[in-house]
C-alpha positions in Angstrom: -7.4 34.5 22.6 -5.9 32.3 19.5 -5.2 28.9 19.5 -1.6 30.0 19.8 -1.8 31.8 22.8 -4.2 28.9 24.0 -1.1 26.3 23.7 1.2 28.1 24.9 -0.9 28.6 28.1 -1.3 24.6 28.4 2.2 23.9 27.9 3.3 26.3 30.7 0.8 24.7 32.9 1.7 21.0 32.3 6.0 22.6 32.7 4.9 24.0 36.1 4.5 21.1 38.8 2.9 23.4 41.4 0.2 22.5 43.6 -2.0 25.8 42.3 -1.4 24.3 38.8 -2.5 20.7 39.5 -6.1 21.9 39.2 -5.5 23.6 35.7 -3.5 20.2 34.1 -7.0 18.5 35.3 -8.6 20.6 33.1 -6.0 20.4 30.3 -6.8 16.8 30.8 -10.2 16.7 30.7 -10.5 19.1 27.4 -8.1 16.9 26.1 -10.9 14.1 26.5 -13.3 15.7 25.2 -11.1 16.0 21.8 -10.6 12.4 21.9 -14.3 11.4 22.2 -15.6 13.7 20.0 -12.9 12.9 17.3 -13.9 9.0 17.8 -17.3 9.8 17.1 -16.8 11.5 14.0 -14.3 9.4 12.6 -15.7 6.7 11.2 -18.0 9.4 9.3 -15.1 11.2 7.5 -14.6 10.1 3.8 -11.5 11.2 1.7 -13.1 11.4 -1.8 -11.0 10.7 -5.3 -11.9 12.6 -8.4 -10.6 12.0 -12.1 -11.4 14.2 -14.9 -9.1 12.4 -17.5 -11.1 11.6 -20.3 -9.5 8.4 -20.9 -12.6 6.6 -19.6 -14.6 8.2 -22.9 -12.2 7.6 -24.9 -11.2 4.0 -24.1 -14.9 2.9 -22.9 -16.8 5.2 -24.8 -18.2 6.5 -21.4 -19.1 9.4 -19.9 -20.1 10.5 -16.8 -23.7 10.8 -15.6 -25.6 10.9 -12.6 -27.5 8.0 -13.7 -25.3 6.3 -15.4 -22.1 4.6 -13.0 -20.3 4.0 -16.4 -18.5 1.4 -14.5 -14.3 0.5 -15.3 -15.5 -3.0 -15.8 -11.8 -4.7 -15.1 -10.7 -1.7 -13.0 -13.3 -2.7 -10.3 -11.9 -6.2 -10.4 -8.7 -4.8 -8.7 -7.1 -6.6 -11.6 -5.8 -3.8 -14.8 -5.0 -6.1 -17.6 -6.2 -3.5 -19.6 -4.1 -2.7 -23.3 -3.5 1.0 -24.9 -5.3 1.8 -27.6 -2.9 2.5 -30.7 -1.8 6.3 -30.5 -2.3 6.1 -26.9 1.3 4.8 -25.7 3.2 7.9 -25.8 0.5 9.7 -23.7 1.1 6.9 -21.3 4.1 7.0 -21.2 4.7 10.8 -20.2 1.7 10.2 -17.4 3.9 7.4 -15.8 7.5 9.6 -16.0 5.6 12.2 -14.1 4.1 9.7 -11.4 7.5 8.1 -11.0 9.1 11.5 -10.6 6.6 12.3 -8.2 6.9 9.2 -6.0 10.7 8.6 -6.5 10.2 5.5 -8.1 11.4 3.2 -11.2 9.4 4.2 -14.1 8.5 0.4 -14.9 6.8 -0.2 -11.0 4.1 2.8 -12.6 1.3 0.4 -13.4 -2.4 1.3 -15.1 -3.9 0.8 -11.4 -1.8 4.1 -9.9 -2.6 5.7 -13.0 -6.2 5.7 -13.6 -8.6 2.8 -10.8 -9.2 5.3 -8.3 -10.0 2.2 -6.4 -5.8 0.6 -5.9 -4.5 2.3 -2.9 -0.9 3.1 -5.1 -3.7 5.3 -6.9 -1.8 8.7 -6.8 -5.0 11.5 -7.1 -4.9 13.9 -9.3 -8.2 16.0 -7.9 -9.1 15.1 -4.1 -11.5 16.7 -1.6 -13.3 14.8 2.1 -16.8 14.1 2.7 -18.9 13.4 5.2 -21.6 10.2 5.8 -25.1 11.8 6.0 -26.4 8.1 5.4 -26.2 4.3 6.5 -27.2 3.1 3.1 -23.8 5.4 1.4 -25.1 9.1 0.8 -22.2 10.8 1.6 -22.2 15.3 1.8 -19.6 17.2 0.3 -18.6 20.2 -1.7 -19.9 20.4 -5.5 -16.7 22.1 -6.7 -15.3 19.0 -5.4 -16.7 17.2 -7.8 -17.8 19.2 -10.5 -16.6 17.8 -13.9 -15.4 14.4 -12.7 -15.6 11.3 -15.1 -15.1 9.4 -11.7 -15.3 9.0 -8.0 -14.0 6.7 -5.9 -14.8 7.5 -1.7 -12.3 5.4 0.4 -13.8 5.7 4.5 -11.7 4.8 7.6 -10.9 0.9 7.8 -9.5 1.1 4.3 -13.1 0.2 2.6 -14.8 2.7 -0.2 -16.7 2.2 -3.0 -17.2 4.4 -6.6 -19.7 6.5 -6.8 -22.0 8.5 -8.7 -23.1 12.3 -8.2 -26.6 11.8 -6.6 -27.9 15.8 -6.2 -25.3 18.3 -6.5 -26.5 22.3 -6.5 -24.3 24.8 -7.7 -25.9 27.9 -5.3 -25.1 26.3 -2.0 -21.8 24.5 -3.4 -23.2 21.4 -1.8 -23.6 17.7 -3.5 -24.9 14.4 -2.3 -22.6 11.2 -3.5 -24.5 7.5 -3.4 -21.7 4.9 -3.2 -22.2 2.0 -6.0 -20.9 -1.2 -4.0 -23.7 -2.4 -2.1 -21.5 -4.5 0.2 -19.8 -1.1 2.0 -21.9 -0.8 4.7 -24.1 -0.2 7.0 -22.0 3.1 7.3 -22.3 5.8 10.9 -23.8 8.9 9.4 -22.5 11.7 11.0 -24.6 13.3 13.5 -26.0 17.2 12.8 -25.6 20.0 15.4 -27.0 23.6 15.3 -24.6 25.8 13.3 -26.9 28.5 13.6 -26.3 29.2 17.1 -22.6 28.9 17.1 -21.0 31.9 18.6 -17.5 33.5 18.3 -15.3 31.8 21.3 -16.8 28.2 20.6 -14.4 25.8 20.7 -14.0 23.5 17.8 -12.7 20.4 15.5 -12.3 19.9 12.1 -12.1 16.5 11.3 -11.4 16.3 7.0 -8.2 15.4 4.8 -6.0 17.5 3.9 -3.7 16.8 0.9 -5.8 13.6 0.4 -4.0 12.4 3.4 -6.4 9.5 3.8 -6.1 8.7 0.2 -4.9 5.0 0.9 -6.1 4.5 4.4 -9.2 6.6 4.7 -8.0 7.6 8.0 -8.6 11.7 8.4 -7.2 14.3 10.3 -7.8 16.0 12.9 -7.1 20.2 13.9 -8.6 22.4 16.2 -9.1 25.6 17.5 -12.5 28.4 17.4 -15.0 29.9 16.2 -13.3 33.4 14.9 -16.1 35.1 13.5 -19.7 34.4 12.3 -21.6 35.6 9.1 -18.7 36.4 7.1 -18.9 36.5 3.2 -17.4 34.6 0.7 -14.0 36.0 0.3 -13.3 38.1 -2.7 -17.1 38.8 -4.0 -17.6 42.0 -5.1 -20.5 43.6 -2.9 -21.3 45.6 -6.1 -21.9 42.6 -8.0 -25.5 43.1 -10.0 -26.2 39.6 -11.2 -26.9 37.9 -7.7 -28.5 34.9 -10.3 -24.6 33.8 -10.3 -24.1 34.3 -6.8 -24.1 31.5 -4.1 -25.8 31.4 -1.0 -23.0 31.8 0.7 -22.6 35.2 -0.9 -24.9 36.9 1.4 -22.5 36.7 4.4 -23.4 33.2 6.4 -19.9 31.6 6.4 -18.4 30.4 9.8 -14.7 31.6 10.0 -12.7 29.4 12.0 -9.5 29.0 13.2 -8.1 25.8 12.0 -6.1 25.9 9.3 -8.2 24.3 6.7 -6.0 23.4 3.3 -6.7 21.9 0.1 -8.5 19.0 0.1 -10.7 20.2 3.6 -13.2 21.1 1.1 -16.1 18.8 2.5 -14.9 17.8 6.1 -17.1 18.4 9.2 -16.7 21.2 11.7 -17.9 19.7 14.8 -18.3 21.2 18.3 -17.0 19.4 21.8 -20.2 17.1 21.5 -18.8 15.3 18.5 -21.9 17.1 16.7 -21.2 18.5 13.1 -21.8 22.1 13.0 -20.7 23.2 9.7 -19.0 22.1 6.1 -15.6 23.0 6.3 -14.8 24.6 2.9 -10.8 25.7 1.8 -12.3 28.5 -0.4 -8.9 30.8 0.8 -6.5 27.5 -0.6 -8.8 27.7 -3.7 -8.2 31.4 -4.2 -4.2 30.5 -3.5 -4.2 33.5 -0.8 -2.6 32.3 2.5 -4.8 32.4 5.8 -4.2 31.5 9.3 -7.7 29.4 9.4 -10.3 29.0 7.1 -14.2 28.6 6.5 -17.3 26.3 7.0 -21.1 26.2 5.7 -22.9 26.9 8.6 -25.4 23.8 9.7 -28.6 25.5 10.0 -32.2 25.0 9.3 -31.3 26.6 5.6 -28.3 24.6 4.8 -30.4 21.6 6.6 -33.2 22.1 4.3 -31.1 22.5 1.1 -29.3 18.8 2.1 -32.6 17.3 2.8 -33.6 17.4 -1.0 -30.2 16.5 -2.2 -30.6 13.4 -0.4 -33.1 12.4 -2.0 -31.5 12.9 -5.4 -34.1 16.1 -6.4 -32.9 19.9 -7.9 -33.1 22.5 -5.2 -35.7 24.6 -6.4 -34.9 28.3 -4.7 -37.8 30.6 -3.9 -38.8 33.5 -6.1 -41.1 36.2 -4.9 -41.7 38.4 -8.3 -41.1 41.7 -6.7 -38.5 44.6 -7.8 -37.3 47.1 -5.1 -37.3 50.7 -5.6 -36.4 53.5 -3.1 -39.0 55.9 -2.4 -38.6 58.8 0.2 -36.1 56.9 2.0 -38.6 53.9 2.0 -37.6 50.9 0.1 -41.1 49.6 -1.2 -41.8 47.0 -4.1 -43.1 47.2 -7.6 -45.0 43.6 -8.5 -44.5 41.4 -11.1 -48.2 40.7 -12.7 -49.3 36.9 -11.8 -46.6 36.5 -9.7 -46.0 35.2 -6.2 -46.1 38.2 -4.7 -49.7 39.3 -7.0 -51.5 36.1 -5.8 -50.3 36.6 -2.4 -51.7 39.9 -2.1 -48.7 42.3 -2.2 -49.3 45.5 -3.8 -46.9 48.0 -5.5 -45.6 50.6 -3.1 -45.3 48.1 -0.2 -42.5 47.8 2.2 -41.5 44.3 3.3 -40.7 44.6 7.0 -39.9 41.0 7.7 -40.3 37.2 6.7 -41.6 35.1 8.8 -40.5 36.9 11.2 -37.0 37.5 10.4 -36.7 41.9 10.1 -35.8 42.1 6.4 -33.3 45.4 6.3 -32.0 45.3 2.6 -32.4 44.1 -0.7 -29.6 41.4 0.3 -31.8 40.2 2.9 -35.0 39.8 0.8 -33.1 37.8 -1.5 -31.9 35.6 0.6 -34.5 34.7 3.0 -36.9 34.5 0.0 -34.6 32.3 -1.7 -33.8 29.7 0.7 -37.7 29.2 1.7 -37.3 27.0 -1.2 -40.2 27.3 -4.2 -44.0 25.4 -3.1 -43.1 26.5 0.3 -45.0 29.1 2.0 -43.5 32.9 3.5 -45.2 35.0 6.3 -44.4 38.7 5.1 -45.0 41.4 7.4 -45.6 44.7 5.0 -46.4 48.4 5.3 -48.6 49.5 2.2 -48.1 54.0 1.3 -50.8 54.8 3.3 -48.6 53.4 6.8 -51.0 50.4 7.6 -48.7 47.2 8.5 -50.4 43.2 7.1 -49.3 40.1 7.0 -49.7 38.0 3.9 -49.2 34.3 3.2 -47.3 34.0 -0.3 -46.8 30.3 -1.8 -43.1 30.8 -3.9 -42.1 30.1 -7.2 -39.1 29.2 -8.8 -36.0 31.3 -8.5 -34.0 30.4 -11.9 -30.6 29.3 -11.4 -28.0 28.9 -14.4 -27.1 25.5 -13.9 -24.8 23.2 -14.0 -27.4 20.9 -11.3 -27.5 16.8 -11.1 -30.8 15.9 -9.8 -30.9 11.3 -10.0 -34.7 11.6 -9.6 -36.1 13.9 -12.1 -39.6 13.4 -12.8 -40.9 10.8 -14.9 -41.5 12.6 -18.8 -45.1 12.4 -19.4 -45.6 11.7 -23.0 -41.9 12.6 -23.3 -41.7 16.4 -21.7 -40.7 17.6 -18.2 -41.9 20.7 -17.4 -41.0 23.4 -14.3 -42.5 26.8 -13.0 -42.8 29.7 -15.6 -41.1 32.3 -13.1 -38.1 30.6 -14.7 -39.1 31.1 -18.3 -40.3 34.7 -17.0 -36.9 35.3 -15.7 -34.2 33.3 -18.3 -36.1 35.7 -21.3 -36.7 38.9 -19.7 -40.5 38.7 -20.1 -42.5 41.6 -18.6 -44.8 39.6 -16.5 -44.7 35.8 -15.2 -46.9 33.7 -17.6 -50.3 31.3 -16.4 -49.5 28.0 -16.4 -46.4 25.6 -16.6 -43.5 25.8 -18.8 -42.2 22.9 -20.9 -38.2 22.6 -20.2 -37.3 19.6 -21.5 -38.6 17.2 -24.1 -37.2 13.4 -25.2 -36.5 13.7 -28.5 -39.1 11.7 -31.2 -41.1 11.7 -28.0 -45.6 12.3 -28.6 -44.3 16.0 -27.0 -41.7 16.4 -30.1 -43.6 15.5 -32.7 -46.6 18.0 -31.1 -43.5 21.0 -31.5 -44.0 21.5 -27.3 -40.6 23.0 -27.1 -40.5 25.9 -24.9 -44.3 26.0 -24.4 -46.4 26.6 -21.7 -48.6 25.0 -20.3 -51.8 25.9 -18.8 -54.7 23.9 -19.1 -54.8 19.5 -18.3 -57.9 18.6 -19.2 -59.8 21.8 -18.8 -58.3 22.7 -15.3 -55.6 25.1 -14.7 -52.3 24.2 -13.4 -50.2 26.8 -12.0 -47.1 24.7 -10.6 -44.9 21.5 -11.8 -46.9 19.5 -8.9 -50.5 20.3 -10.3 -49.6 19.3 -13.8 -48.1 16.0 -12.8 -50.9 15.0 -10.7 -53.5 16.2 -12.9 -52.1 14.4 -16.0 -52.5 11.0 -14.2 -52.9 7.6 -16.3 -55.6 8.2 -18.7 -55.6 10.3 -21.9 -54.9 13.8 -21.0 -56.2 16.7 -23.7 -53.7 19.6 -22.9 -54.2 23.7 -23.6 -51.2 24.9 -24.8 -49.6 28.8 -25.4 -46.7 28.6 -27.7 -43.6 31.6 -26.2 -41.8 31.7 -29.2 -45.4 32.0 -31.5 -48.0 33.9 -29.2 -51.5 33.8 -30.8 -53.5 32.0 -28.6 -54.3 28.4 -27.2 -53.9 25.4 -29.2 -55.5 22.1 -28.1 -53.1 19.2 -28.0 -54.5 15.3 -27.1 -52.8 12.2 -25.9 -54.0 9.1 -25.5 
């Protein structure tokens, strides 16, 4: 049954005053109720989020935007623009405030700097808009990535008309997800929203989506409610091609775990919560159809589940989502879909052999290639996987396989990168194994960033790997940092782009 049917049934009950239909308008009542409670406890949870990508701020301030560096508007954040055009600037400004005026109906000469560029001024008119939802009491805040992706700033304005700017925290560009830490310290505490199940919604459910649409709570923060159901469950994102080969540039979402719901869900729900009867959010809502300008009668939401869950969890805490990566390529045999093994891979030290079928992970049946790569995937890389497998010879095991490091083409923000010892960072050689093409996964720990005139420059560590710290191996980004400690560290070093052997290479 739609939601139109639905209304129309409601409506002829509350026309009819018979005593048969007394009982149903007590139920109309009643759901109606529910609505009301559940939207109250969601509401103060709902952010409408303002993006800028005018590169005024670089070019006036000489600032750009970082996930570690606010790169404040100085006067703008005093709610007071006394703020003078660079020469060669004014004709620029000009044209920007003929367009606002038009837009708003007003005299070009009420178009100040505030409603043209501090995000912060509700007359501020956005130019790039989204919602958000509080995942924190201290001013994390969820949304979208796409959302934000590019911007030179934020400002997130909450119900009650307060808000804050704020910087990109952890943002992942495979699940489309991104953690935002507000910058004003005196906006809060704040109600985090509270987390449902979204694996175990079912087609039927009833829903809200709570988000704002058109920026609608651009000055007020106040969001907007719709409802209707669930329509369908593990549906893909729309418009991927299934015969797409390079699933590195594919998001999770991809793989068919999308909530379809009925609520119309427009530009700007990108971000807002799907949340069930209980006020509980169930799933991101997402306006991928408004992004793709196709019309739809509802739209979609990132399930809640123990993977999206998992993936949130170290965004909060400002750290890359490292996806897992099992070292195995599939080949059909006899009707038999069996594996061929990377050498020192995840799947060699875990005991997986070529010519084995994976049956299931962790005990999740594993049917295709799509299914491996998710499940594998969203383990996450240092975590450990269960897989069932039946070797040639038909006898079924179970191995325990610690992942590495699926390699994912960027653009991430991660706030708290590791500390650079001696001036590098280094990461998992599964993704040096897999950004070159190399035919096996190298020992050791690859060097992926270096500070420049750093003790790592001047030792040329670009690119290197890794694989000795004083005489012990290190096979992971956690071994090397703890075995590295305080003292002087004497380091065994293979050189990708010069193979030849190990050089020795000592700090103090």
């Amino acid at each position: 049954m739609t939601r139109r049917s639905t209304t129309a049934i409601v409506i002829a009950l509350l026309a009819t005053p018979t005593a048969v239909n007394a009982d149903a308008l007590e139920s109309a009542l009643a759901l109606q109720k529910a609505f009301e409670e559940a939207i109250d406890k969601v509401e103060p949870s709902i952010a409408c989020i303002l993006v800028s990508r005018s590169d005024v701020y670089q070019r006036w301030f000489g600032q750009t935007y970082s996930a570690s560096d606010p790169g404040r508007l100085g006067e703008f954040h005093s709610g007071s623009v006394s703020l003078r055009v660079p020469p060669g600037d004014e004709e620029r400004i000009d044209a920007l405030r003929r367009q606002l005026a038009k837009k708003l109906g007003m005299p070009i000469q009420r178009v100040t700097l505030a409603m043209l560029f501090d995000l912060s001024q509700p007359g501020y008119v956005p130019e790039s808009y989204g919602s958000g939802v509080v995942i924190d009491a201290n001013g994390l805040i969820l949304t979208n990535y796409h959302v934000v992706r590019g911007a030179r700033k934020i400002f997130v304005r909450l119900p009650g008309e307060i808000g804050s700017y704020a910087d990109i925290y952890g943002a992942d560009p495979r699940s489309d997800l991104a953690v935002l830490r507000l910058l004003d310290g005196r906006v809060g505490p704040l109600k985090p929203i509270r987390f449902g199940d979204g694996g175990k919604v079912k087609k039927g459910h009833l829903v809200l989506s709570i988000a704002n649409p058109f920026a609608a709570g651009f000055r007020d923060g106040s969001p907007s409610a719709s409802w209707g159901m669930i329509s369908n469950v593990r549906r893909r994102h729309p418009g991927v091609s299934v015969w797409e080969q390079d699933r590195a540039k594919w998001t999770i979402h991809d793989f068919g775990t999308l909530l379809q719901a009925d609520p119309r869900l427009n530009l700007g729900c990108s971000g807002g919560a799907l949340i069930n009867l209980k006020g509980e959010m169930i799933g991101l809502t997402t306006a991928l159809a408004a992004i793709s300008n196709s019309e739809t009668a509802g739209g979609y939401a990132f399930p809640l589940d123990d993977v999206l869950k998992r993936i949130i969890g170290v965004l909060a805490q400002g750290k890359e989502v490292n996806y897992g990566f099992l070292g195995v390529r599939l080949e059909t045999q006899q009707n038999s879909t069996q594996v061929q093994v990377l050498r020192h891979s995840a799947a060699e030290r875990g005991g997986i052999r070529n010519g084995d079928t994976i049956l299931a992970i962790d005990d999740v049946p594993i049917r295709d290639s799509e299914d491996l790569f998710y499940h594998i995937g969203t383990k996450l890389a240092g975590n450990q996987a269960r897989i069932k497998l039946r070797s040639i010879n038909g006898i079924v095991r179970t191995v325990t396989v610690t992942l590495d490091k699926f390699y994912v083409p960027g653009p991430f923000i991660a706030a708290n990168k590791p500390k650079p010892v001696f001036g590098l960072r280094v990461d998992y050689t599964s993704v040096l194994c897999q950004r070159t093409g190399l035919a096996e996964v190298p020992v050791g720990v690859y060097v992926s960033e270096v500070v420049p005139g750093s003790p790592a420059d001047r030792a040329r560590l670009q690119d290197a790997v890794i694989v000795k710290v004083n005489g012990k191996l290190v096979t992971n980004p956690d071994e090397f940092y703890r075995a590295v400690g305080d003292g002087p560290v004497v380091l065994s070093v293979v050189d990708h782009n010069e193979p030849g052997g190990l050089r020795t290479i000592k700090f103090n």
